[in-house]
VOLO-312171 format. One line per 2 residues: number of its first residue (from 1); their letters; for each residue y, x, z of N, C-alpha, C. Coordinates in steps of 0.1 Angstrom, whole numbers, m for minus. Example, Ala and Ser with C-alpha at 12.3 -4.5 7.8 and 13.67 -1.06 7.14 Angstrom:
% VOLO-312171
1) as) m57,132,78,m45,123,78,m33,132,78 ~ m22,128,71,m11,137,71,0,129,79;
//
This chain:
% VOLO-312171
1) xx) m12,8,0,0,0,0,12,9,0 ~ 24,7,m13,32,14,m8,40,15,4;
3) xx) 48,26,3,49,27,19,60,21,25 ~ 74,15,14,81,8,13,82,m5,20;
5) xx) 72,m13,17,69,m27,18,69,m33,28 ~ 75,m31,38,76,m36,53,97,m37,57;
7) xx) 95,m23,48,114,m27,44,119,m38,34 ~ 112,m35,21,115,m44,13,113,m57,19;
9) xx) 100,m65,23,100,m82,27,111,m84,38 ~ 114,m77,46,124,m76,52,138,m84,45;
11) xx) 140,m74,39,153,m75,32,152,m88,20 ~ 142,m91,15,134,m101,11,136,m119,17;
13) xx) 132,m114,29,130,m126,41,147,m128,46 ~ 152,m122,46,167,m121,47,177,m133,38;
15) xx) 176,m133,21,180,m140,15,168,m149,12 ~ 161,m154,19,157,m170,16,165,m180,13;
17) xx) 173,m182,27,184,m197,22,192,m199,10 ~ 189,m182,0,196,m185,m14,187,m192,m23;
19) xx) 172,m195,m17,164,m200,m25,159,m213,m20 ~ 164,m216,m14,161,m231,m5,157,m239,m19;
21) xx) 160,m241,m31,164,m253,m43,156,m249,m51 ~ 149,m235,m50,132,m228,m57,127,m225,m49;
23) xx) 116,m224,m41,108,m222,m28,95,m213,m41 ~ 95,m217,m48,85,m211,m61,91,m194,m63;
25) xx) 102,m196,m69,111,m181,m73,110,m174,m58 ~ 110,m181,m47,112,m168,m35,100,m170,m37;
27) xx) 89,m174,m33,74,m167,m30,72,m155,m37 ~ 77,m158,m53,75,m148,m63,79,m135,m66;
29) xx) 93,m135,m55,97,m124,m45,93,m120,m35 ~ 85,m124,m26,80,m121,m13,64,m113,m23;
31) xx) 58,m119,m33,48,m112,m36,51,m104,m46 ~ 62,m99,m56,64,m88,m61,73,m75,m51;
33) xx) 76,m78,m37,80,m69,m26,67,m59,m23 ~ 52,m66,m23,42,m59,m23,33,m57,m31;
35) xx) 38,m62,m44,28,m55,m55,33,m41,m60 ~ 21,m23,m64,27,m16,m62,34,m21,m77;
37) xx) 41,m6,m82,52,m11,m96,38,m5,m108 ~ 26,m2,m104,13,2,m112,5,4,m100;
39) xx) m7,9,m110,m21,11,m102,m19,25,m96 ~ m22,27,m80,m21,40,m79,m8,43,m76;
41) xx) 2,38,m77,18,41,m70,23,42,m59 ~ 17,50,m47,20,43,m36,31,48,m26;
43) xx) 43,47,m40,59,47,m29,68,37,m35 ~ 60,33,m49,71,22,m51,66,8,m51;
45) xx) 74,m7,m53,69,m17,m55,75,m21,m69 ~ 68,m28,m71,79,m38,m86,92,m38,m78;
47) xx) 97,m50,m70,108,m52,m65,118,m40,m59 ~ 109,m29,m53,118,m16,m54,123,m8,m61;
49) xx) 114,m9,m72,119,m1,m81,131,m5,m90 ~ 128,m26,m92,141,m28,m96,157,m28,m88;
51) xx) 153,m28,m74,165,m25,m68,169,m9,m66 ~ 159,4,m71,165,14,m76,170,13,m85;
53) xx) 168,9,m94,174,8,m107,190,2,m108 ~ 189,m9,m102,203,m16,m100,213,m4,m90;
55) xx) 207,0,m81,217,8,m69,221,18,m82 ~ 209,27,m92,218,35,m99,228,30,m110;
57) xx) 227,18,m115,233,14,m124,246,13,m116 ~ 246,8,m104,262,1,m98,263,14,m95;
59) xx) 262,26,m93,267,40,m84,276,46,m94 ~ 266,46,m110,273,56,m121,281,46,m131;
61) xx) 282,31,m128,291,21,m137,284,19,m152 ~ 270,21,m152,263,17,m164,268,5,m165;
63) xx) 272,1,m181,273,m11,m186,257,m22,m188 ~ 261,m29,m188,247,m38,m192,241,m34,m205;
65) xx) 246,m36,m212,241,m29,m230,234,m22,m229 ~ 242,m9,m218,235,6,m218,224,3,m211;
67) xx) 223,m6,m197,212,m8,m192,200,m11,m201 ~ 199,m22,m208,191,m26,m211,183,m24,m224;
//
């Protein structure tokens, strides 16, 4: 399990009441907090990895375009 995943559902379990109106979308987030981001990964999650990705997009001012 990565090693992460006790931070992540945390921070996870934190913004529920933004999903009170999809109870579906948060589950879908509470279970990509602990899937690893592949087989064999065991420091990142899906969900971690996309909030690395965003922390560096917002640090260096990547445009969306360029992001994607």
């Amino acid at each position: 399990m990565p090693i992460d995943v006790a931070e992540t559902v945390e921070m996870v379990e934190a913004v529920e009441e933004n999903f009170i109106g999809n109870p579906k979308k948060f589950r879908e987030l509470i279970e990509d907090a602990g899937k690893p981001l592949y087989k064999g990964c065991p420091n990142f999650t899906k969900l971690s990895a996309i909030i690395q990705l965003l922390n560096l997009k917002s640090k260096y001012g990547v445009s969306d375009m360029c992001f994607t």
